[in-house]
N, CA, C and O atoms as a GROMACS GRO file, in nm:
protein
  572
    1UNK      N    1   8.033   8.942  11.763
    1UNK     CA    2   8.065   8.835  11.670
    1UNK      C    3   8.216   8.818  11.662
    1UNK      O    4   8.285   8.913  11.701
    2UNK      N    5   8.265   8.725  11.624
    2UNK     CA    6   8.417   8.672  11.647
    2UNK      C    7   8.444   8.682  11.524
    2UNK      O    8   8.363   8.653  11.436
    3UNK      N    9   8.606   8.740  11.494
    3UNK     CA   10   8.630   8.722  11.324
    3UNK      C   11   8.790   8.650  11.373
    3UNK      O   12   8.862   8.655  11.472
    4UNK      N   13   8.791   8.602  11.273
    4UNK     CA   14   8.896   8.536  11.278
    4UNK      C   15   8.992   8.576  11.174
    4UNK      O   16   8.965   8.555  11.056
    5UNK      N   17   9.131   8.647  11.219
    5UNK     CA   18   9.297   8.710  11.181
    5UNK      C   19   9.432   8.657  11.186
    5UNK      O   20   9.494   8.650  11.292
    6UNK      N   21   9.476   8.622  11.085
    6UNK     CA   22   9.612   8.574  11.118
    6UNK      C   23   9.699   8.633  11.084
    6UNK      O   24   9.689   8.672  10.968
    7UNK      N   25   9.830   8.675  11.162
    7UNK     CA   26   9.931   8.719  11.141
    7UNK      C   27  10.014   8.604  11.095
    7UNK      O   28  10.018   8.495  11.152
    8UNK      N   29  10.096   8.645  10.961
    8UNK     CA   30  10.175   8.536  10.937
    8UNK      C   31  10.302   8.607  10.901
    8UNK      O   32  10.302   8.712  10.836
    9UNK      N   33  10.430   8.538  10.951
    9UNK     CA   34  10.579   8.580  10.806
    9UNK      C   35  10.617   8.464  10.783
    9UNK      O   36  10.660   8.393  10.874
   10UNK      N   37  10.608   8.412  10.630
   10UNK     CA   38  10.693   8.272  10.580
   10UNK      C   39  10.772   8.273  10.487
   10UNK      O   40  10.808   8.389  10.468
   11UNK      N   41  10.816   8.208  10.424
   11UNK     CA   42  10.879   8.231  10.325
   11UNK      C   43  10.926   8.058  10.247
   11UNK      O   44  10.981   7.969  10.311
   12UNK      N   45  10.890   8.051  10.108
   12UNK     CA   46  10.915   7.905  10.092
   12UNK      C   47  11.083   7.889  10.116
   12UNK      O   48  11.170   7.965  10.159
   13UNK      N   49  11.082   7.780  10.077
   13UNK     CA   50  11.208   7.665  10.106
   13UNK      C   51  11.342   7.789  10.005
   13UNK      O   52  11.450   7.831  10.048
   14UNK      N   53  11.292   7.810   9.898
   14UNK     CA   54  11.446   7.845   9.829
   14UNK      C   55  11.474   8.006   9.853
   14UNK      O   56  11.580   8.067   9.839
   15UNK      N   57  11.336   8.056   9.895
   15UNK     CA   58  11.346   8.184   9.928
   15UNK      C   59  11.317   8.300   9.852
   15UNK      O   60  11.371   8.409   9.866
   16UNK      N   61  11.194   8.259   9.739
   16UNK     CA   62  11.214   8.316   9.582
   16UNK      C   63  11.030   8.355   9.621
   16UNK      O   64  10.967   8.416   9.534
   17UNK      N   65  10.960   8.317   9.749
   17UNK     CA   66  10.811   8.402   9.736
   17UNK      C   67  10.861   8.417   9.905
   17UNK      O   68  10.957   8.365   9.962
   18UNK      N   69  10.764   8.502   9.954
   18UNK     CA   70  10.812   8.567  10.096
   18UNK      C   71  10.614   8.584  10.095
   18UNK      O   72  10.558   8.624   9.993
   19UNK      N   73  10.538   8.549  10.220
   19UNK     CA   74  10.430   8.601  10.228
   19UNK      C   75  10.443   8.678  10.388
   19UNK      O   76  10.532   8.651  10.469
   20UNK      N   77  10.345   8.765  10.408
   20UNK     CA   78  10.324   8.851  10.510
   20UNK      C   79  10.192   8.850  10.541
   20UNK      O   80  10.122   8.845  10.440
   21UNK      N   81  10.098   8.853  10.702
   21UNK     CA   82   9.997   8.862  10.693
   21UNK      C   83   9.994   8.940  10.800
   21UNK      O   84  10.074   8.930  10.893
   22UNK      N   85   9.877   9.046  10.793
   22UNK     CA   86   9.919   9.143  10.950
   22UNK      C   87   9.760   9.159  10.907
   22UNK      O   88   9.700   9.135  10.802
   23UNK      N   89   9.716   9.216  11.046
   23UNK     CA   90   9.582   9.211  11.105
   23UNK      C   91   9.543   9.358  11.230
   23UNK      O   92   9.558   9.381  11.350
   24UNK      N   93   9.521   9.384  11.185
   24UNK     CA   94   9.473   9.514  11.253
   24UNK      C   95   9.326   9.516  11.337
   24UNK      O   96   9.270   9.406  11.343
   25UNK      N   97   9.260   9.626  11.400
   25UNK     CA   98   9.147   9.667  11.446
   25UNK      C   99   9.163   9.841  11.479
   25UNK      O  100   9.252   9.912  11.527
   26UNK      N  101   8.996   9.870  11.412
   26UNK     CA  102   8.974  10.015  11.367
   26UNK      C  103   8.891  10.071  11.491
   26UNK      O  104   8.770  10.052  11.478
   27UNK      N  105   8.933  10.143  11.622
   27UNK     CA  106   8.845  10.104  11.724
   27UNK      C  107   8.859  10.313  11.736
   27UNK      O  108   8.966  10.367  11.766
   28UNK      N  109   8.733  10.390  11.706
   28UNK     CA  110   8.721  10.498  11.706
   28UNK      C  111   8.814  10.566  11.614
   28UNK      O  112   8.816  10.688  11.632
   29UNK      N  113   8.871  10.535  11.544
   29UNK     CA  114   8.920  10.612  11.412
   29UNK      C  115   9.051  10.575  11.427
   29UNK      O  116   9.131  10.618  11.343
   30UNK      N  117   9.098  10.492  11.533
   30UNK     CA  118   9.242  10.476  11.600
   30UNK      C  119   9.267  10.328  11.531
   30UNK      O  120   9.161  10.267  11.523
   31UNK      N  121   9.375  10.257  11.481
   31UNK     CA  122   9.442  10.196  11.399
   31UNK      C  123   9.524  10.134  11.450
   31UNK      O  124   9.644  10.159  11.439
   32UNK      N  125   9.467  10.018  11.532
   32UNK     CA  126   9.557   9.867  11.659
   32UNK      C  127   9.589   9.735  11.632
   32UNK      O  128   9.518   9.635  11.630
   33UNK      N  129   9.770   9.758  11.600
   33UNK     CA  130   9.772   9.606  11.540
   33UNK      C  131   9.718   9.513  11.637
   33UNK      O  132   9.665   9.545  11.744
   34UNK      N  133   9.734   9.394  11.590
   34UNK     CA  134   9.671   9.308  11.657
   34UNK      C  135   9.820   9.220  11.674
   34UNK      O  136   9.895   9.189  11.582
   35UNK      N  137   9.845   9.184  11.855
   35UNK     CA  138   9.986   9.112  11.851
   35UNK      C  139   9.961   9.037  11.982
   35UNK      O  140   9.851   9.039  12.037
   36UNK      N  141  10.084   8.960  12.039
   36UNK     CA  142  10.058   8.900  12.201
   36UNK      C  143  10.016   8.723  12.094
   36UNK      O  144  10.044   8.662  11.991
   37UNK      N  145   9.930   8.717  12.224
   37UNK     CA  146   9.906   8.513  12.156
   37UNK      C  147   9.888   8.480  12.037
   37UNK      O  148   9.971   8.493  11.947
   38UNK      N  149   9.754   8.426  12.024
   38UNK     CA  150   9.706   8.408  11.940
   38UNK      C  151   9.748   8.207  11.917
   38UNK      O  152   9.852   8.164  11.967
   39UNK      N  153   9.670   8.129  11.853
   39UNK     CA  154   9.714   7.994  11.849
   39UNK      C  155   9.805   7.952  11.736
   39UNK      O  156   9.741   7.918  11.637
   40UNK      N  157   9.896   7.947  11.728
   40UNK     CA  158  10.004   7.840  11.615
   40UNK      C  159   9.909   7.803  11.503
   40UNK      O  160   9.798   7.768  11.544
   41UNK      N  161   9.921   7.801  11.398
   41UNK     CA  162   9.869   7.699  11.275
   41UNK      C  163   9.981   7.733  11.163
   41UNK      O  164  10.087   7.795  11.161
   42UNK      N  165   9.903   7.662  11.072
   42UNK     CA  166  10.024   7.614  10.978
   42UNK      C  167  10.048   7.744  10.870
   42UNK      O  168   9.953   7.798  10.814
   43UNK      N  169  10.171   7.780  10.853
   43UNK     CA  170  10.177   7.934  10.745
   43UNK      C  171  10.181   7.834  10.600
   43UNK      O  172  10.196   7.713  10.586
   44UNK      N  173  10.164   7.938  10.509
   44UNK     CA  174  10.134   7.922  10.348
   44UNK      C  175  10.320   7.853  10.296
   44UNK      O  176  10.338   7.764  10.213
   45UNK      N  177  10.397   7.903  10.348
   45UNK     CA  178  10.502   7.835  10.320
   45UNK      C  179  10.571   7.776  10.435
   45UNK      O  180  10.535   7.796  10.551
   46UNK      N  181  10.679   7.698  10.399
   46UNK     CA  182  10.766   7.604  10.485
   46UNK      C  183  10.836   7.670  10.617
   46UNK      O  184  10.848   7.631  10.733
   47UNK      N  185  10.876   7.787  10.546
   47UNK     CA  186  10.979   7.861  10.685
   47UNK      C  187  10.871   7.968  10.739
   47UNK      O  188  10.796   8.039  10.672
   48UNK      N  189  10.882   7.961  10.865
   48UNK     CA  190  10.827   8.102  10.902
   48UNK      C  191  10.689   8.042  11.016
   48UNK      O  192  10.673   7.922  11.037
   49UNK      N  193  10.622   8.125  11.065
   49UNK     CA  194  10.561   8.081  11.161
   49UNK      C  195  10.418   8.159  11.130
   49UNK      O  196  10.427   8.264  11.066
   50UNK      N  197  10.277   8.112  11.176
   50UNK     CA  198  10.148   8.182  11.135
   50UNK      C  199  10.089   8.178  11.274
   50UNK      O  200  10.120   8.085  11.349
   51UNK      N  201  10.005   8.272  11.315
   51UNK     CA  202   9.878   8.258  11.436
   51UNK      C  203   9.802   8.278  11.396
   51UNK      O  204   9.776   8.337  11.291
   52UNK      N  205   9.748   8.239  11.463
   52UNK     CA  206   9.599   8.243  11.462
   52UNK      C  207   9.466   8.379  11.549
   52UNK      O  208   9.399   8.311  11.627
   53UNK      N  209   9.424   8.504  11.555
   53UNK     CA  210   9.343   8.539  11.624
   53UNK      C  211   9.189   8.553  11.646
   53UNK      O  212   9.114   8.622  11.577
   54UNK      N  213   9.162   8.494  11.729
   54UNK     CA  214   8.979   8.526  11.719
   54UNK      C  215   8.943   8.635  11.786
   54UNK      O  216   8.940   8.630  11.909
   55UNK      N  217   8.914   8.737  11.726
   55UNK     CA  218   8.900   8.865  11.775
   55UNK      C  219   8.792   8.906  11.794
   55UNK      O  220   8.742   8.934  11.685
   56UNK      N  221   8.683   8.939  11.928
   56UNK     CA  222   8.564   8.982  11.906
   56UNK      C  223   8.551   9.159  11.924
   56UNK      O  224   8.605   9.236  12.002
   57UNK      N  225   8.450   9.181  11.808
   57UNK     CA  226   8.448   9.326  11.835
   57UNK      C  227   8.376   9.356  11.871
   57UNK      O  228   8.296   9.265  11.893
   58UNK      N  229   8.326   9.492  11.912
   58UNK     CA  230   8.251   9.604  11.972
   58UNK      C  231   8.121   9.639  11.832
   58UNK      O  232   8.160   9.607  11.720
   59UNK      N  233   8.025   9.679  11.838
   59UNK     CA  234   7.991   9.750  11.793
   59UNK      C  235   8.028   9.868  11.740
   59UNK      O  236   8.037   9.970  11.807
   60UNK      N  237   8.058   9.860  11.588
   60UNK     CA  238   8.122  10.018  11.534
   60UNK      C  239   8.290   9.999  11.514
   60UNK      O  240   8.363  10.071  11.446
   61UNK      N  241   8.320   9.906  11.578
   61UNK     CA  242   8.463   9.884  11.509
   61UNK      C  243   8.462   9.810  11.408
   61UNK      O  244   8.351   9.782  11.361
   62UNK      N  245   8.618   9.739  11.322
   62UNK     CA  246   8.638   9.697  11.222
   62UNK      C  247   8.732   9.639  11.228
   62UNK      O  248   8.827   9.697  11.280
   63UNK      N  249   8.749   9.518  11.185
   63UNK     CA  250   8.884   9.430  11.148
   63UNK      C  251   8.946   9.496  11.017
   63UNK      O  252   8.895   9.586  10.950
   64UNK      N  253   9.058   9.436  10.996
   64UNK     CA  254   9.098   9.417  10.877
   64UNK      C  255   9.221   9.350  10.876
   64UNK      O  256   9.304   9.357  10.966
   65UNK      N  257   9.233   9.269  10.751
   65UNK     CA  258   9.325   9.155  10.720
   65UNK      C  259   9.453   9.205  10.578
   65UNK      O  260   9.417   9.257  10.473
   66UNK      N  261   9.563   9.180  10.604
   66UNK     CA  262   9.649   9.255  10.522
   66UNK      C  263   9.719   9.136  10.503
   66UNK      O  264   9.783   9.075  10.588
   67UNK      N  265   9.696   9.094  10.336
   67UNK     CA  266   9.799   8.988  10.282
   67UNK      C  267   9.892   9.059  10.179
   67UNK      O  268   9.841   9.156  10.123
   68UNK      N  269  10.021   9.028  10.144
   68UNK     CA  270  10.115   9.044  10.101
   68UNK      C  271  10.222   8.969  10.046
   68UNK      O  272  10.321   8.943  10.113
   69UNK      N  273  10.210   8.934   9.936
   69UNK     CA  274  10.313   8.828   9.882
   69UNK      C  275  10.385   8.883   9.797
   69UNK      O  276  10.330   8.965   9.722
   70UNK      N  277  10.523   8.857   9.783
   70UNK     CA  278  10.676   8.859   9.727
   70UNK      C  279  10.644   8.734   9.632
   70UNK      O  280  10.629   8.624   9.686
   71UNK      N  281  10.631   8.749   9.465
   71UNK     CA  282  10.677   8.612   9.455
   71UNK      C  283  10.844   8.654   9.309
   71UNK      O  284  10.924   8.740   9.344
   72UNK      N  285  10.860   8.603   9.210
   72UNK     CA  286  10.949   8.610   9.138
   72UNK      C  287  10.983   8.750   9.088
   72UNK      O  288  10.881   8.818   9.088
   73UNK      N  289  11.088   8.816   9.046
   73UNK     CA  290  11.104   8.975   9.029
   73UNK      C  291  11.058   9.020   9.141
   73UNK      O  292  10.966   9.098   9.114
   74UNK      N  293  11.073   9.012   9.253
   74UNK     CA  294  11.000   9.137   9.366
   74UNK      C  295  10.899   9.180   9.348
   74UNK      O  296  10.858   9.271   9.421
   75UNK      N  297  10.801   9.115   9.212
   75UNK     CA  298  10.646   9.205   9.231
   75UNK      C  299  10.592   9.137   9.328
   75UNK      O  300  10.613   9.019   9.354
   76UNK      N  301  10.508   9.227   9.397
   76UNK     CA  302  10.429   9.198   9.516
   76UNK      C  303  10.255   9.253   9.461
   76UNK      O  304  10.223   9.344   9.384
   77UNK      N  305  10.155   9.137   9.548
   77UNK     CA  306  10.048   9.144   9.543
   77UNK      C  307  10.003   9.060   9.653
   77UNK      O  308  10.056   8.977   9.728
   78UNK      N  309   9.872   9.115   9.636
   78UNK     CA  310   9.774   9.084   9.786
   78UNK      C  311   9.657   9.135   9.787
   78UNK      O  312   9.621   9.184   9.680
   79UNK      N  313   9.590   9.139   9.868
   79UNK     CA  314   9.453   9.216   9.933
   79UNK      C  315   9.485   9.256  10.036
   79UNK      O  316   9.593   9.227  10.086
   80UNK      N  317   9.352   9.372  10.121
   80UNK     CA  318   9.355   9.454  10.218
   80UNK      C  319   9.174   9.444  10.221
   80UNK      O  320   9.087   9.508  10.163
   81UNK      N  321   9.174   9.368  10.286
   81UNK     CA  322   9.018   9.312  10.311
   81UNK      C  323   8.967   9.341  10.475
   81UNK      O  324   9.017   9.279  10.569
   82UNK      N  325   8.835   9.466  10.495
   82UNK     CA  326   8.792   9.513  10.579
   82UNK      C  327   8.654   9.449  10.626
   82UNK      O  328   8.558   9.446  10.551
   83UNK      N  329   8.650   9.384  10.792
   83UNK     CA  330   8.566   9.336  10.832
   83UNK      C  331   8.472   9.395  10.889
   83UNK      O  332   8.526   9.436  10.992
   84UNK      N  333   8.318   9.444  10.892
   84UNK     CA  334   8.238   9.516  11.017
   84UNK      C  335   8.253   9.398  11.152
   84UNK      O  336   8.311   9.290  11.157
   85UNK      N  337   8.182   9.467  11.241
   85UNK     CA  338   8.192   9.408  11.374
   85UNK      C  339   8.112   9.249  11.403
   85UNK      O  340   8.116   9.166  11.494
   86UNK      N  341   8.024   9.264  11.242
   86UNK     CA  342   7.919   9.086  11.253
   86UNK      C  343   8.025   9.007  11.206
   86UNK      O  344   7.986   8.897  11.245
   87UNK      N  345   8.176   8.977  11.126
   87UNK     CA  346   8.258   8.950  11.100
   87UNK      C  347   8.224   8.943  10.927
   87UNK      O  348   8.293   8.867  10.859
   88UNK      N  349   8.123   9.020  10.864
   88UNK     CA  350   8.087   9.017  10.703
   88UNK      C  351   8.209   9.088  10.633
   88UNK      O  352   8.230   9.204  10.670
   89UNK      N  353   8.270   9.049  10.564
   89UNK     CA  354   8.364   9.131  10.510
   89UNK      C  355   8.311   9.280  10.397
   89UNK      O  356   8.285   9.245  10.282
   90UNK      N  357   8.299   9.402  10.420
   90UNK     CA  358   8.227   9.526  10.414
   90UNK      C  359   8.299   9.584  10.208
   90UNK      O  360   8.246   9.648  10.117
   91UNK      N  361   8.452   9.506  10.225
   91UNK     CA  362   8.510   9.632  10.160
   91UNK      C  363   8.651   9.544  10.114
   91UNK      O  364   8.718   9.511  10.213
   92UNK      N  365   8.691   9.512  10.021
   92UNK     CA  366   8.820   9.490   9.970
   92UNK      C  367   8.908   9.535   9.889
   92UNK      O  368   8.868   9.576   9.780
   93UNK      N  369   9.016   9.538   9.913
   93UNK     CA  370   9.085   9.656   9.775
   93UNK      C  371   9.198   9.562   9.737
   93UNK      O  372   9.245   9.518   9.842
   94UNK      N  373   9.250   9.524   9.652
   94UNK     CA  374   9.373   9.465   9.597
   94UNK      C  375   9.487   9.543   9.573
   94UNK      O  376   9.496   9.662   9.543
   95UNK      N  377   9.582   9.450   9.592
   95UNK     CA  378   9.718   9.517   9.528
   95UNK      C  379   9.792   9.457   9.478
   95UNK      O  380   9.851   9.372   9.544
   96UNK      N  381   9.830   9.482   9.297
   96UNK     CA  382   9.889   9.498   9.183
   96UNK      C  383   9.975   9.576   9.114
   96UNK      O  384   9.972   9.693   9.154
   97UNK      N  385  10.034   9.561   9.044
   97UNK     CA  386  10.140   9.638   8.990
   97UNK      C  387  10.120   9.796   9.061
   97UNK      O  388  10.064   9.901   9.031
   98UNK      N  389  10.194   9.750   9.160
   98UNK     CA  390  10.211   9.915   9.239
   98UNK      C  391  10.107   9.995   9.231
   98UNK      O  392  10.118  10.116   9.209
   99UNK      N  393   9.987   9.928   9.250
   99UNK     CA  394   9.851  10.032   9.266
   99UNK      C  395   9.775   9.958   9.402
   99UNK      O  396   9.780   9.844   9.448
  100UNK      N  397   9.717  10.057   9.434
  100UNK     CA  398   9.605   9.998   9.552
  100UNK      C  399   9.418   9.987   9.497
  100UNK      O  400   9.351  10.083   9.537
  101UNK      N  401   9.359   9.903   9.432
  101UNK     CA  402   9.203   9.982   9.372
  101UNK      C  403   9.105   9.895   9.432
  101UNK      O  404   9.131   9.781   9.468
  102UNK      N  405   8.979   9.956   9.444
  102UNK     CA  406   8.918   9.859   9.472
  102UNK      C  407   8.859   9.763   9.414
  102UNK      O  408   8.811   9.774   9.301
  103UNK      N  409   8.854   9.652   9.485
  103UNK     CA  410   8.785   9.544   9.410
  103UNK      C  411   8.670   9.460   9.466
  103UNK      O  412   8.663   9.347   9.418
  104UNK      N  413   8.593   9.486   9.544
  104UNK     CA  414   8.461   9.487   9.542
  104UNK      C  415   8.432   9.509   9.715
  104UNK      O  416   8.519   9.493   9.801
  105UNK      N  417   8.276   9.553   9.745
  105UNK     CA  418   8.201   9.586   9.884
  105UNK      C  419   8.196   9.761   9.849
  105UNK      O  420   8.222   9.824   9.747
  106UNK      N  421   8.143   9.810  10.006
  106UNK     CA  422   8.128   9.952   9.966
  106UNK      C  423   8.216  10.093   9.958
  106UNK      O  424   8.176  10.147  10.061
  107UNK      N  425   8.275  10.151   9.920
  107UNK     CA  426   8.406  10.186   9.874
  107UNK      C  427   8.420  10.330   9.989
  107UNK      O  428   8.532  10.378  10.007
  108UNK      N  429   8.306  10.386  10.056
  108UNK     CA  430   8.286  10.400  10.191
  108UNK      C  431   8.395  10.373  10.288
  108UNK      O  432   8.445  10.468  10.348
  109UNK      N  433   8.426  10.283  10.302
  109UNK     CA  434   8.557  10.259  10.411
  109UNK      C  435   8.734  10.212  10.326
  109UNK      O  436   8.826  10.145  10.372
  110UNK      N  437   8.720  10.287  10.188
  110UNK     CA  438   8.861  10.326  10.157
  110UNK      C  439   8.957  10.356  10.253
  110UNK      O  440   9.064  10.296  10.269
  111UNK      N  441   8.910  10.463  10.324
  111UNK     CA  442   8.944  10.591  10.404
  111UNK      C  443   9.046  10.469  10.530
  111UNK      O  444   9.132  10.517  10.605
  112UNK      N  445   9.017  10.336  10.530
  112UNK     CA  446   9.094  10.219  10.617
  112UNK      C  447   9.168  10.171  10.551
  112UNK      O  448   9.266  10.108  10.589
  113UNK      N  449   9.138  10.190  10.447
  113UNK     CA  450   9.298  10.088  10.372
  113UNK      C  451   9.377  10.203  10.328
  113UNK      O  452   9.495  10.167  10.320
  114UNK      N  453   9.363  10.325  10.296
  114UNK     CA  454   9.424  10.447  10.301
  114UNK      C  455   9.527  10.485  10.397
  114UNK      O  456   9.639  10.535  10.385
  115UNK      N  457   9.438  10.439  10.522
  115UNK     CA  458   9.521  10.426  10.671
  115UNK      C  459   9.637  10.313  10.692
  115UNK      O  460   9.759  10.321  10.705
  116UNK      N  461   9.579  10.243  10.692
  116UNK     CA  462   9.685  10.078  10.666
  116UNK      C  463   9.792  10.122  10.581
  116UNK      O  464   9.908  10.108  10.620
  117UNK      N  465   9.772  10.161  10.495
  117UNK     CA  466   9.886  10.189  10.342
  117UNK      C  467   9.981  10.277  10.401
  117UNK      O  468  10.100  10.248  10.387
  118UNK      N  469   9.946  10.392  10.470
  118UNK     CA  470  10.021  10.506  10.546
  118UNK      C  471  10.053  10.442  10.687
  118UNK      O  472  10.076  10.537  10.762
  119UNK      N  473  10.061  10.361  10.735
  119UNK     CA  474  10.109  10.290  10.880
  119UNK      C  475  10.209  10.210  10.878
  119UNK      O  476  10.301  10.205  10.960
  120UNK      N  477  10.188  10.130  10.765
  120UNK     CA  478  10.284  10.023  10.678
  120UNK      C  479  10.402  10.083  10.610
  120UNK      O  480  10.513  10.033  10.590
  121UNK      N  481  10.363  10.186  10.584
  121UNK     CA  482  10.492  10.283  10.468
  121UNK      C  483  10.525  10.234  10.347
  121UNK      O  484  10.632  10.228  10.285
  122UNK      N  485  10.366  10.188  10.315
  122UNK     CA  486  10.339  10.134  10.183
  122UNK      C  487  10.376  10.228  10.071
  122UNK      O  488  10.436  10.210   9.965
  123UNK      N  489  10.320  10.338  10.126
  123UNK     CA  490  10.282  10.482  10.037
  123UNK      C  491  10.441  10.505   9.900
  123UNK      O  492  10.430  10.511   9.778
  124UNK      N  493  10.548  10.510   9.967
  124UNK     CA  494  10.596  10.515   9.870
  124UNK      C  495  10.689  10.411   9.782
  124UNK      O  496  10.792  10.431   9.717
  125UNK      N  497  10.625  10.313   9.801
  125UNK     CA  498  10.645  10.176   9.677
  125UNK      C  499  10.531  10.233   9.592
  125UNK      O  500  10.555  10.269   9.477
  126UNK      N  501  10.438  10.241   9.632
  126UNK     CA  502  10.285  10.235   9.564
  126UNK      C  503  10.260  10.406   9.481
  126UNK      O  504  10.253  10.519   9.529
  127UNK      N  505  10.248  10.332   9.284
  127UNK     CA  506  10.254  10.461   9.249
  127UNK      C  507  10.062  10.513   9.258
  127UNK      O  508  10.036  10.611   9.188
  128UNK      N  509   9.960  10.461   9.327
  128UNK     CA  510   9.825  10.528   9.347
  128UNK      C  511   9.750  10.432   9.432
  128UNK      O  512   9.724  10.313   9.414
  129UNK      N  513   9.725  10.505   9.520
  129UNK     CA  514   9.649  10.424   9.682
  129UNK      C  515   9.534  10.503   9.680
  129UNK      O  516   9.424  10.449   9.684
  130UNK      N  517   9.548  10.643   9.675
  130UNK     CA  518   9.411  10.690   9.696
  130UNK      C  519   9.309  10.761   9.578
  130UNK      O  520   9.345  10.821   9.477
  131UNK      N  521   9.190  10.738   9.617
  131UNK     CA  522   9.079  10.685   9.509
  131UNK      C  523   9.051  10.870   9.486
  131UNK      O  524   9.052  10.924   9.375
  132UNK      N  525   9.030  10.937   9.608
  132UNK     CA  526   8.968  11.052   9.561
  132UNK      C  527   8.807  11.091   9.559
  132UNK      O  528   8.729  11.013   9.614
  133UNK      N  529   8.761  11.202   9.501
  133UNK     CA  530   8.655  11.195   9.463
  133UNK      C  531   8.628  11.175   9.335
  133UNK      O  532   8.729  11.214   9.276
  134UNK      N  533   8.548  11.137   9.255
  134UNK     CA  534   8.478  11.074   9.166
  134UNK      C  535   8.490  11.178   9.072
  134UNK      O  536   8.438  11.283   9.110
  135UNK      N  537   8.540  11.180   8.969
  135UNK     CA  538   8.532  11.276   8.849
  135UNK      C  539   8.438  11.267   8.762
  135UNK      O  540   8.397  11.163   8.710
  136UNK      N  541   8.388  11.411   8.736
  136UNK     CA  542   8.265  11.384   8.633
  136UNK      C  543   8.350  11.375   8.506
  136UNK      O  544   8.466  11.414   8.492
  137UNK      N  545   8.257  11.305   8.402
  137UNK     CA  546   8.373  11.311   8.294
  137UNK      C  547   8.343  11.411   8.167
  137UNK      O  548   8.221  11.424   8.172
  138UNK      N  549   8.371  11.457   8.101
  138UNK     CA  550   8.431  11.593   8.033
  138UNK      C  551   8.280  11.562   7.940
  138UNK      O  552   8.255  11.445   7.909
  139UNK      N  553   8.185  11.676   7.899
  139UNK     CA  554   8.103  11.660   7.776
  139UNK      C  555   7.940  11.651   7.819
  139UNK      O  556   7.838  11.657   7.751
  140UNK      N  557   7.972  11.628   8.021
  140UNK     CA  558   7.810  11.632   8.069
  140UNK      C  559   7.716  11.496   8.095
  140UNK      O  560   7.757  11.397   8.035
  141UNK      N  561   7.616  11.480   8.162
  141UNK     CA  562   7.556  11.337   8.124
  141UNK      C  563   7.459  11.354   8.006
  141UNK      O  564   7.415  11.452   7.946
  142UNK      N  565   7.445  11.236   7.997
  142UNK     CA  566   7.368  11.212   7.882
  142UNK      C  567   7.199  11.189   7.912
  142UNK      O  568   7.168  11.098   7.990
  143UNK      N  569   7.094  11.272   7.851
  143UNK     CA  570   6.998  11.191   7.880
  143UNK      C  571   6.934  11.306   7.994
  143UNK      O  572   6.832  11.279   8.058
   0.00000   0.00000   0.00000
């Protein structure tokens, strides 16, 4: 199945939001940007240039799509949205005030945006990227 990735860097006209789009593939546990062609289309702001990739995968690999926006004060936010190989998107995690969490699919393939975050050298802007295991909470269940 074909998913479709764009790498983008733009930035509007006065220079006050900056977006980033980078695109990866998860092919045996190994972590491959995605670079070379790809077709021209139009980026989210004025300056800067976007492609386009249609990427088909393998069975058992994974896309994933990494947005990133700069807008006023330097806060930055985005998603980190993980594709299986039918091109269904599996797994998304957001990013907000210097955290990475998830925000919806099966939380199962963290362990990729964990990776992404540490490739990028996200890790130390970001004061919590990784989720962990699940804490029971203090007092027992109920019932």
């Amino acid at each position: 199945m074909e998913v479709k990735l764009v790498v983008e860097a733009s930035r509007s006209r006065r220079g006050l939001h900056v977006e980033r789009k980078l695109a990866f593939i998860v092919s045996r546990g190994e972590l491959i940007e995605v670079r070379g062609g790809g077709e021209p289309v139009k980026p989210t702001y004025s300056r800067g240039e976007a492609r386009l990739y249609r990427v088909n995968l393998k069975p058992g690999e994974l896309a994933v799509q990494v947005r990133l926006v700069r807008g006023l004060r330097g806060r930055v936010k985005g998603y980190i949205a993980v594709y299986d190989s039918s091109g269904v998107e599996v797994y998304r995690a957001v990013v907000r005030k210097l955290k990475v969490r998830p925000s919806r699919g099966d939380r199962g393939y963290h362990w990729v945006v964990e990776r992404v975050v540490e490739k990028l050298g996200l890790a130390k802007y970001l004061k919590k990227y990784k989720l962990g295991e699940a804490k029971a909470k203090p007092g027992g269940s109920k019932g």
